[in-house]
C-alpha positions as a LaTeX table, in Angstrom:
\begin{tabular}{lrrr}
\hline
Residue & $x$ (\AA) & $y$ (\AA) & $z$ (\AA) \\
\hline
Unk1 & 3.06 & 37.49 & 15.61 \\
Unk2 & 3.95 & 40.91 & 17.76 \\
Unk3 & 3.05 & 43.83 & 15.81 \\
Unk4 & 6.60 & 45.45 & 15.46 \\
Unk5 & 7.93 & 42.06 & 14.20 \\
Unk6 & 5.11 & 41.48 & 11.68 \\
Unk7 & 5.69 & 45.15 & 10.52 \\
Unk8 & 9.75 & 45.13 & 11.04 \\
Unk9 & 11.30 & 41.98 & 10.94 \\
Unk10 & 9.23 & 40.32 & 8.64 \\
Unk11 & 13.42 & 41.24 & 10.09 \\
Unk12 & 14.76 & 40.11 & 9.21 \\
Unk13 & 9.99 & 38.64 & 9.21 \\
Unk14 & 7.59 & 39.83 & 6.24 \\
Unk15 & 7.00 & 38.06 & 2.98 \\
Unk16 & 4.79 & 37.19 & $-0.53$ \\
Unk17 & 2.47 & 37.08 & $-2.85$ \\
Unk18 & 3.68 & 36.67 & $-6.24$ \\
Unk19 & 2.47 & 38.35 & $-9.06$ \\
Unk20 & 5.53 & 38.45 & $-12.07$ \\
Unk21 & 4.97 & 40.40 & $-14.88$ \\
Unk22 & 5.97 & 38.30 & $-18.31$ \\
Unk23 & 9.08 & 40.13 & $-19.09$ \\
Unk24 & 10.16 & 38.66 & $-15.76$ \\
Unk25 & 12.10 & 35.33 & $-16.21$ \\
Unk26 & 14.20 & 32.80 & $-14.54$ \\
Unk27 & 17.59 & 33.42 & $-15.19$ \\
Unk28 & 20.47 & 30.71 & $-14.34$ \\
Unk29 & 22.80 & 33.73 & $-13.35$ \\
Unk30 & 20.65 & 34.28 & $-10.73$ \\
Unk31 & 20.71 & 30.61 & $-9.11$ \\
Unk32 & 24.47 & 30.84 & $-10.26$ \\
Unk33 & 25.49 & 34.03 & $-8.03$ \\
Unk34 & 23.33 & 32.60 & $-5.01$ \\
Unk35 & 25.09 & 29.52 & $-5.13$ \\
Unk36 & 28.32 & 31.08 & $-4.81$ \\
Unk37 & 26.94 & 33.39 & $-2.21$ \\
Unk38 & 26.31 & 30.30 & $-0.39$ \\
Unk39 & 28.98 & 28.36 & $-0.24$ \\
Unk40 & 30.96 & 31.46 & 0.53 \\
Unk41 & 28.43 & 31.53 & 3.64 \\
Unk42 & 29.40 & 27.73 & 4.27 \\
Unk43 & 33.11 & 28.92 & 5.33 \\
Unk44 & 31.81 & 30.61 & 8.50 \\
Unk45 & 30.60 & 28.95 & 11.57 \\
Unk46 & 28.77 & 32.18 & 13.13 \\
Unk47 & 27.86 & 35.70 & 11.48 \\
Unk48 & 28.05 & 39.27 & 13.16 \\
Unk49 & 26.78 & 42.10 & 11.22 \\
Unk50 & 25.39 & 45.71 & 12.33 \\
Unk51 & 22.53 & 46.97 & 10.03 \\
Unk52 & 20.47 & 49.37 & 9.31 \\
Unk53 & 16.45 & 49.14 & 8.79 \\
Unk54 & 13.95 & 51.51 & 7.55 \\
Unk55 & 10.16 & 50.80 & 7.90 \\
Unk56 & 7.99 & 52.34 & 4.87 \\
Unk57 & 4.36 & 51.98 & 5.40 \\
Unk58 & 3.18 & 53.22 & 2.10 \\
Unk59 & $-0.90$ & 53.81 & 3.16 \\
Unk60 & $-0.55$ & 56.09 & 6.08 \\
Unk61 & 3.11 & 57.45 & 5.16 \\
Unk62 & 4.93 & 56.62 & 8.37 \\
Unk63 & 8.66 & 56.00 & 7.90 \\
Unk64 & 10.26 & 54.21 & 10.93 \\
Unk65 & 14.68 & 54.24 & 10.94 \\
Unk66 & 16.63 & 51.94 & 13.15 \\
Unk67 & 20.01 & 50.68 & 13.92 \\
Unk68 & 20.69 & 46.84 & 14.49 \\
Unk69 & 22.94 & 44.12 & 15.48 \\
Unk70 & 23.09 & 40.08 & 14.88 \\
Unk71 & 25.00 & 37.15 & 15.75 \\
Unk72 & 24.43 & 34.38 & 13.85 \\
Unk73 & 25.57 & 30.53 & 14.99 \\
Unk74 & 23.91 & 27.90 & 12.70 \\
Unk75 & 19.95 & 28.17 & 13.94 \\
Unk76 & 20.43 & 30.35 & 16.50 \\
Unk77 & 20.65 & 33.97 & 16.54 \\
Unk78 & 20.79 & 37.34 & 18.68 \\
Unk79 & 19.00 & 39.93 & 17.14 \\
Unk80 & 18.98 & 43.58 & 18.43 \\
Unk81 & 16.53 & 46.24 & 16.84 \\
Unk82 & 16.78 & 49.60 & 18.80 \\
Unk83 & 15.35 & 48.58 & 22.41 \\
Unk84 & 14.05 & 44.87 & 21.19 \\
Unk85 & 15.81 & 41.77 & 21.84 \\
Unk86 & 14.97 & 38.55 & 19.80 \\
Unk87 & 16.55 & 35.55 & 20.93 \\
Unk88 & 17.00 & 31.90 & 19.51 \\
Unk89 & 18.28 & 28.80 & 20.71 \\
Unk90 & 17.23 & 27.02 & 17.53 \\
Unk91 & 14.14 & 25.72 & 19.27 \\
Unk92 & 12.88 & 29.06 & 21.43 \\
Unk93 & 12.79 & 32.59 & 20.36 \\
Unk94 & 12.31 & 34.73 & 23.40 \\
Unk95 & 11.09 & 38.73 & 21.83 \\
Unk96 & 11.71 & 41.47 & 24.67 \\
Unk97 & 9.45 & 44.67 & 23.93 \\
Unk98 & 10.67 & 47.35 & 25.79 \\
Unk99 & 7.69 & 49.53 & 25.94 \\
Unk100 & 5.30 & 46.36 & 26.81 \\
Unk101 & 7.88 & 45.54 & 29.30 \\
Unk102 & 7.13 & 41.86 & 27.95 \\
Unk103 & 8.81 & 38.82 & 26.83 \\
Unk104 & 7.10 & 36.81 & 24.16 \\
Unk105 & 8.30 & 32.89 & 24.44 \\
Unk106 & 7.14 & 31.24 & 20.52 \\
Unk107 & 8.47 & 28.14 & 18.81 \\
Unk108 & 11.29 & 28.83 & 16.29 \\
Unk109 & 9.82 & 27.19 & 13.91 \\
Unk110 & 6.66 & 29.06 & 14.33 \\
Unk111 & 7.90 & 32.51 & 13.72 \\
Unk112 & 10.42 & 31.24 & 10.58 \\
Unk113 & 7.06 & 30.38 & 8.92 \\
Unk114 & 5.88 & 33.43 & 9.83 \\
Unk115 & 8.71 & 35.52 & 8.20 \\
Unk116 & 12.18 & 35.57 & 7.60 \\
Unk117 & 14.17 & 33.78 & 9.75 \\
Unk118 & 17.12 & 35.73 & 11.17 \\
Unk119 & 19.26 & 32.66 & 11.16 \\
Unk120 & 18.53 & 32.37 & 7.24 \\
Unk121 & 19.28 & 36.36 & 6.48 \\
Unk122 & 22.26 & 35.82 & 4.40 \\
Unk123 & 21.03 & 32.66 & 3.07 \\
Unk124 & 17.22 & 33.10 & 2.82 \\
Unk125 & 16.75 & 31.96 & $-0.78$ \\
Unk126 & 18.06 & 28.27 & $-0.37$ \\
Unk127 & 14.80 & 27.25 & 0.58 \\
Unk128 & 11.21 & 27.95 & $-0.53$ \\
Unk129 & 11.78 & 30.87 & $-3.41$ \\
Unk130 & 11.88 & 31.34 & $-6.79$ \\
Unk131 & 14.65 & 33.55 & $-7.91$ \\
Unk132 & 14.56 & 36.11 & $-10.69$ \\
Unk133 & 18.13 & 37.89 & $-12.31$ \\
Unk134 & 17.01 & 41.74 & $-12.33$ \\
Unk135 & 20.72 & 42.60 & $-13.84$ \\
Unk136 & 23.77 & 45.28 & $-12.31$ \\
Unk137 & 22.30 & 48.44 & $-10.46$ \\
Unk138 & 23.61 & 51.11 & $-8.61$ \\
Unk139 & 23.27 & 51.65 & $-5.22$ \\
Unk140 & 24.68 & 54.20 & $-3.14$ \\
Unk141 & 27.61 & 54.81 & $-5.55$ \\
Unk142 & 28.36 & 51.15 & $-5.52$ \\
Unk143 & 27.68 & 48.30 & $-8.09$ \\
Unk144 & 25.72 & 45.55 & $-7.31$ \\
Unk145 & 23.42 & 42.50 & $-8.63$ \\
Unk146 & 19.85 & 42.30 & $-8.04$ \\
Unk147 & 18.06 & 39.29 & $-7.51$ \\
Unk148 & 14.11 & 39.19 & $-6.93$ \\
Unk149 & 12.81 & 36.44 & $-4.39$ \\
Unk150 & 9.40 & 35.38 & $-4.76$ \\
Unk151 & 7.78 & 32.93 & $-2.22$ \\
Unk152 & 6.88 & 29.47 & $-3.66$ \\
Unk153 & 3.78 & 29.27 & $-1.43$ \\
Unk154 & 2.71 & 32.63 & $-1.30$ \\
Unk155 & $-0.34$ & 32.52 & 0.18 \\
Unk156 & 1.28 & 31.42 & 3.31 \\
Unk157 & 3.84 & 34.92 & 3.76 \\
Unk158 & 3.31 & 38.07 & 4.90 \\
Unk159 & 5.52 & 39.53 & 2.01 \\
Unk160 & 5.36 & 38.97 & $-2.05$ \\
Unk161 & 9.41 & 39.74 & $-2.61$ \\
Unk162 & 12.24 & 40.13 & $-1.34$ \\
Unk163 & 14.86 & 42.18 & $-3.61$ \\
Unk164 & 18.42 & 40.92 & $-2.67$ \\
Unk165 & 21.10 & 43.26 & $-3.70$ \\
Unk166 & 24.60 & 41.46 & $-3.98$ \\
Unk167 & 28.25 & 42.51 & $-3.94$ \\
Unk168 & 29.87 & 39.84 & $-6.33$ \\
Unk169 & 33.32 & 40.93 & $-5.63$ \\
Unk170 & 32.68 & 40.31 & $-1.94$ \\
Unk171 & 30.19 & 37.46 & $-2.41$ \\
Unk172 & 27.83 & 39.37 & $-0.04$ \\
Unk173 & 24.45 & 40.42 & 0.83 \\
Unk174 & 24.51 & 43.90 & 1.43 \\
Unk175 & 20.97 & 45.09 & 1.20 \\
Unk176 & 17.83 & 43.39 & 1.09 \\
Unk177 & 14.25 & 45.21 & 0.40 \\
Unk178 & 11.27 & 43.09 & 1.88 \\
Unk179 & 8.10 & 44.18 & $-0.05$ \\
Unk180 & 4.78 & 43.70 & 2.11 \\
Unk181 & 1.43 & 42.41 & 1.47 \\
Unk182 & $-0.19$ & 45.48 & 3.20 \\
Unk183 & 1.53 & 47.79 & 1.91 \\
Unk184 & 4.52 & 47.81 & 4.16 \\
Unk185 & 8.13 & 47.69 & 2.53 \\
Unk186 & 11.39 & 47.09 & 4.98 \\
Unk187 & 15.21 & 47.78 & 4.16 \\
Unk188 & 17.67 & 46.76 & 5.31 \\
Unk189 & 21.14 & 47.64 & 5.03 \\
Unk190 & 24.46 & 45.79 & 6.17 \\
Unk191 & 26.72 & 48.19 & 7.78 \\
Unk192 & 29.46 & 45.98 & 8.26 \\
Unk193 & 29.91 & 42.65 & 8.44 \\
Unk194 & 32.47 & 40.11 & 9.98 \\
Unk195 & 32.68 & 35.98 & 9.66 \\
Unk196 & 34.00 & 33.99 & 12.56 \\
Unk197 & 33.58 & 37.03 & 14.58 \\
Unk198 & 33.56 & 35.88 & 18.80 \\
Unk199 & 30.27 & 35.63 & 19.89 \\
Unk200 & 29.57 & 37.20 & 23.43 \\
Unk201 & 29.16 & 34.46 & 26.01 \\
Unk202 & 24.94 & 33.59 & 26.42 \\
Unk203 & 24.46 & 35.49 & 23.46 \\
Unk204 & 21.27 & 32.62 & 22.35 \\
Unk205 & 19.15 & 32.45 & 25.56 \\
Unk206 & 17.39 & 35.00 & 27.49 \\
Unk207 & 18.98 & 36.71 & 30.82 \\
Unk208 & 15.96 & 37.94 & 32.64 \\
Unk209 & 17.65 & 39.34 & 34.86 \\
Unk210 & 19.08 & 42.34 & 32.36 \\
Unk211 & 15.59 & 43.37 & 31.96 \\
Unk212 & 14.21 & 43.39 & 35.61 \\
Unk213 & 10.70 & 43.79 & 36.01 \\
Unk214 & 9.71 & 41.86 & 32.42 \\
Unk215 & 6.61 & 39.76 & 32.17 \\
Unk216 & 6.77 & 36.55 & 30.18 \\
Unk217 & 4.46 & 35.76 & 28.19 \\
Unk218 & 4.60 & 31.70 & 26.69 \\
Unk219 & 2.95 & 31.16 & 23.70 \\
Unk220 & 3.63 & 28.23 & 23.19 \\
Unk221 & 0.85 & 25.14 & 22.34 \\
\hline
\end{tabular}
């Protein structure tokens, strides 16, 4: 995949090798709390939320901070990451790099094997991942539940956990901490978030026209 969404998205796309240490076990409040989560998700039929990510590349010590925004509509999504623009009709995913001045045209399927699939963001653990109950933290002045999500196949991700940090008053994701193979950890913080929200009108296909000039590049097989 494109290097800022290997790196960035891995984002909401990056994800796992699992290595648990033995004090580290399954614990039913953890499937319990994601459960809920769920079916509190299953009451919406689309998602907005504006974010926050930051970009830690431990080995050469470069931070990267950006602002985002998502619309969410069963298997389709609108993703904004500073300049980028991901798009998904459920079966395409256009990515617009701004400084490429290109438009990368992939299978949706493709890139959610690739990382984590923005359409799955508030649900990502229903599928595919082993869940481990870290207990109550504090983050931020606020109190919240970790959960640790480990990939079942591993080998196949670009990340080894995910650390989901839940508001169980709210029944929310409100932070999630993708932890890279390489070396390169991603957070991401919801700003606010709103279910049912309106969706703008051609949110989940992409308007070439807004970004004259743009090369597309197909990779599709």
């Amino acid at each position: 995949m494109h290097s800022f969404l290997s790196s960035s998205l891995t984002a909401l796309t990056v994800i796992f090798s699992v290595c648990l240490t033995s004090s580290a076990q399954e614990d039913p409040r953890a499937d319990g709390l994601l459960v809920r989560v769920s079916e509190q998700m299953q009451q919406y039929e689309t998602f907005h939320a504006r974010y926050s990510s930051k970009m830690v590349d431990v080995q050469s010590d470069f931070e990267m901070d950006q602002s985002g925004e998502v619309w969410i509509q069963g298997d389709r999504y609108h993703l904004e990451l500073g300049d980028y623009v991901i798009v998904c009709d459920g079966r395409t995913v256009w990515t617009y790099e701004p400084e490429m001045g290109e438009c990368y045209i992939d299978d949706a399927e493709t890139i959610a094997e690739d990382g984590v699939d923005p359409a799955k963001m508030f649900t990502i653990w229903e599928h595919g991942f082993k869940k481990v109950w870290k207990g109550p933290v504090e983050v931020e002045g606020s109190s919240l539940s970790r959960i640790d999500l480990h990939p079942t196949s591993a080998e196949e991700k670009s990340f080894h956990t995910i650390q989901c940090f839940i508001d169980e008053k709210a029944l929310q994701v409100v932070q999630l901490i993708v932890k890279g193979r390489e070396g390169t950890d991603v957070v991401y913080k919801i700003e606010d978030f709103e279910g049912n929200g309106a969706v703008p009108e051609g949110s989940f296909t992409f308007d070439k026209a807004r970004f004259p000039g743009t090369t597309l590049i197909d990779n599709r097989l």
